[in-house]
N, C-alpha and C positions, 0 to 999 in steps of 0.2 A: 470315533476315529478307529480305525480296526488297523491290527500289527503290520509292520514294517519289514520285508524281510532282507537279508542280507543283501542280497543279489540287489531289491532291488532300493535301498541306501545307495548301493555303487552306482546304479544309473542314475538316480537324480542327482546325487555329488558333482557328476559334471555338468550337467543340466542347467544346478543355480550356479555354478562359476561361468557357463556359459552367458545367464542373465547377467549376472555381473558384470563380463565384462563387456555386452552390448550396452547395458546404462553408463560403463564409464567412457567408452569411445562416444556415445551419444550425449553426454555432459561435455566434453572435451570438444567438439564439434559444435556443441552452443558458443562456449567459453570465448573459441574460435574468430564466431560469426558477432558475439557482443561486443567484442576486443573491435572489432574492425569500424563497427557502429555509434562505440560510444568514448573511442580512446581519443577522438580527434578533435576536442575541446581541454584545455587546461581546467584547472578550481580556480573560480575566482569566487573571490568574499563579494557578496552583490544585496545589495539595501532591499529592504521589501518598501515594493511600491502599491499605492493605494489604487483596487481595482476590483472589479467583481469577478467573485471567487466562488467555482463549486468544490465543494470535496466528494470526492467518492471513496467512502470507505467502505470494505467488505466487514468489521465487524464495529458494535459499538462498543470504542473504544479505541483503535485504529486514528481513526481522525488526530486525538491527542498525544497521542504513542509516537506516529513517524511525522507530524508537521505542528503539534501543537504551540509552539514558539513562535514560527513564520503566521500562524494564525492569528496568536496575541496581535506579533508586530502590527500583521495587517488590519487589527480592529482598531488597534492604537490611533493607526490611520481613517480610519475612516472607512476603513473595503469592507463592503457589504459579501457576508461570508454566507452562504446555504450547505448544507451538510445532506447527504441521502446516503443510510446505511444499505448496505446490500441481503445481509442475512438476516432472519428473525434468528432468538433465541432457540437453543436446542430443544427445550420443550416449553409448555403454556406458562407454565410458571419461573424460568428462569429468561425466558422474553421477556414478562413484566417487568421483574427485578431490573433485565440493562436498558431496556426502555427507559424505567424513570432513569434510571443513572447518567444515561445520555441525555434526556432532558434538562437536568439539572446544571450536566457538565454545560450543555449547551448555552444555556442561561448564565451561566458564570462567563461563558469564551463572549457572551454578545452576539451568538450569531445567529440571524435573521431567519434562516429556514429549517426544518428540520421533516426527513422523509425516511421511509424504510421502501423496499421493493420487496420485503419478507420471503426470502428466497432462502432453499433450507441450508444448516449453516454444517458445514463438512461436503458438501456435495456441488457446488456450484461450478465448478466446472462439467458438470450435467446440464446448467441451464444457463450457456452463455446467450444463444439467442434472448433470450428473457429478460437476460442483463442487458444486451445493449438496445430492447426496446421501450424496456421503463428510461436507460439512462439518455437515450434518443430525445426521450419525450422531455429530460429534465433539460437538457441542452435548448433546447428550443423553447419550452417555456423561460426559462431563468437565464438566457444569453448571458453565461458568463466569459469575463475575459478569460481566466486561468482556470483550465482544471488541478486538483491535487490529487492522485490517486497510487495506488503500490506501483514500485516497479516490475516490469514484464518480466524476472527473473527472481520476484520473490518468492523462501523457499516456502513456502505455503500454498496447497493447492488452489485455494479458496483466490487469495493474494492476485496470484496468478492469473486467475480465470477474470477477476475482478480486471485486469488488465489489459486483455484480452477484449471483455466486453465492453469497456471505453472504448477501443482502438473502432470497434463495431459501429460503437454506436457516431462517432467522430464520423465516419464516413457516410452511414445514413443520416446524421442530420446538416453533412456538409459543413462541420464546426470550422473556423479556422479559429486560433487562439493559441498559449503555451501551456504546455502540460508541464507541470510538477510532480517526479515522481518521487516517491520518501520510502525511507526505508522500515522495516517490524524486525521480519524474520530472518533477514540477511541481508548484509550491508552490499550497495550497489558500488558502482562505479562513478561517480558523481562529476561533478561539471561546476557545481555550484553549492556554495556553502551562504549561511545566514547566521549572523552573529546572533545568538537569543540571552547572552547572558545577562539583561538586564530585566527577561521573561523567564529566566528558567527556574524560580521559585514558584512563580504559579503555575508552570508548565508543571511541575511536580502535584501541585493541588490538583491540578485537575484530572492525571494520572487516574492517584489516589480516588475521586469520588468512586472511579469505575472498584467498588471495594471488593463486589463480587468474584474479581478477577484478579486484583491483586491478594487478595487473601491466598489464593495457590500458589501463584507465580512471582516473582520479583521483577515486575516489568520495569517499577518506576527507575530501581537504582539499574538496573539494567541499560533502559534506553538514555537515561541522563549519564552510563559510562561514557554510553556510546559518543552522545554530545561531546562530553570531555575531551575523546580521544578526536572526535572533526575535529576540536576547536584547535588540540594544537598543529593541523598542516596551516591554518589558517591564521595562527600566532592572537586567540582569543580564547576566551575561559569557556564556554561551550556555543557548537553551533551545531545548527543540522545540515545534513548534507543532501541533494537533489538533484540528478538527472535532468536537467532543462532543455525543453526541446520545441518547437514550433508542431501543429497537429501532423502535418504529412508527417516528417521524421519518426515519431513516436509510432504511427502505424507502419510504418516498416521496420521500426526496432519488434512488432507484434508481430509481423510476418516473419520476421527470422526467429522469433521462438517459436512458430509454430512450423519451418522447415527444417526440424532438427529432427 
């Protein structure tokens, strides 16, 4: 990178405050447009009911992070649960590693399916088409009642695109059904809560297999704060919280993130 000179630090100075303040008036105008979209439901505490269930998770490990409680519940029951990750591992060898790790974890949750679309993992908002034609295809093989997938304002790009390419693929394979959206990297606006405190013990084990990933991060004590703090609007020891929504609705909460 070659010098800087005075002169010209002054013109970009106002350049990035100019950026700035276009992404904050363009946050503010999301903020806006969600507020209007998703304020019009109260929280209620709502039982998990036995039913076929896809998750769409953008990484592995996601799946158990923002729903892994409501998943127990629903194997408790009987809901036949399929899982299809979106991203392969950053590179050949640390794919393997979450591979098995999700395999394993998968094996402990009971649940019936388990798919990747190996799509590269930081960049998927490059390949939304892709996403919503692999998850088209899952939709229609696997006819699930409920999708589980991020919320359309998660702050992760990944997250996000993942959201995005559900809403996609809902409309090419004509899904109707309810979407469950859960929260990682930023707490939603939620509609609905799920008591898990009699899962949130092994909701933590199954965190933990993902080791590769808690070893950096503190996801488990992390996302189990987060439990804690749903559970007390909902006067119980932890729940997760969820955005619930019928298919149309969710694809116009995707449209207004993507008219911003």
């Amino acid at each position: 990178m070659g010098f800087v000179g005075k002169g010209e630090v002054l013109l970009i100075q106002p350049t990035l405050a100019l950026l700035r303040g276009i992404r904050e008036m363009t946050a503010l105008r999301l903020l806006r447009r969600m507020h209007r979209v998703t304020h019009r439901m109260s929280l209620v505490l709502r039982p998990v009911e036995k039913a076929r269930v896809l998750v769409v998770a953008p990484h592995m490990d996601d799946d158990v992070i923002g729903a892994g409680g409501a998943l127990l519940l629903h194997r408790e029951l009987g809901s036949e649960v399929a899982v299809v990750f979106c991203a392969a591992g950053a590179t050949a060898e640390v794919d393997a590693v979450r591979k098995a790790e999700a395999k394993q974890a998968a094996l402990e949750m009971g649940f019936a399916q388990l798919d990747w679309l190996n799509l590269p993992d930081g960049r998927m908002s490059h390949f939304e088409a892709q996403l919503a034609e692999g998850l088209a295809r899952h939709l229609r093989e696997y006819a699930p009642e409920q999708i589980f997938c991020p919320f359309v304002s998660d702050h992760h790009r990944d997250h996000a695109a993942v959201a995005q390419g559900v809403a996609l693929a809902i409309r090419a394979a004509g899904w109707q059904g309810e979407v469950w959206c859960f929260e990682v990297w930023s707490p939603l606006w939620p509609n609905v809560a799920v008591d898990i405190s009699t899962v949130e013990a092994k909701k933590r084990q199954m965190i933990e297999i993902y080791a590769s990933q808690t070893a950096g991060l503190h996801y488990t004590e992390g996302i189990l704060g987060l439990n804690c703090y749903r559970g007390l609007r909902v006067n119980v020891k932890h729940a997760e919280a969820f955005y619930v929504s019928d298919a149309k609705r969710f694809c116009v909460l995707a449209d207004e993130m993507n008219n911003v």
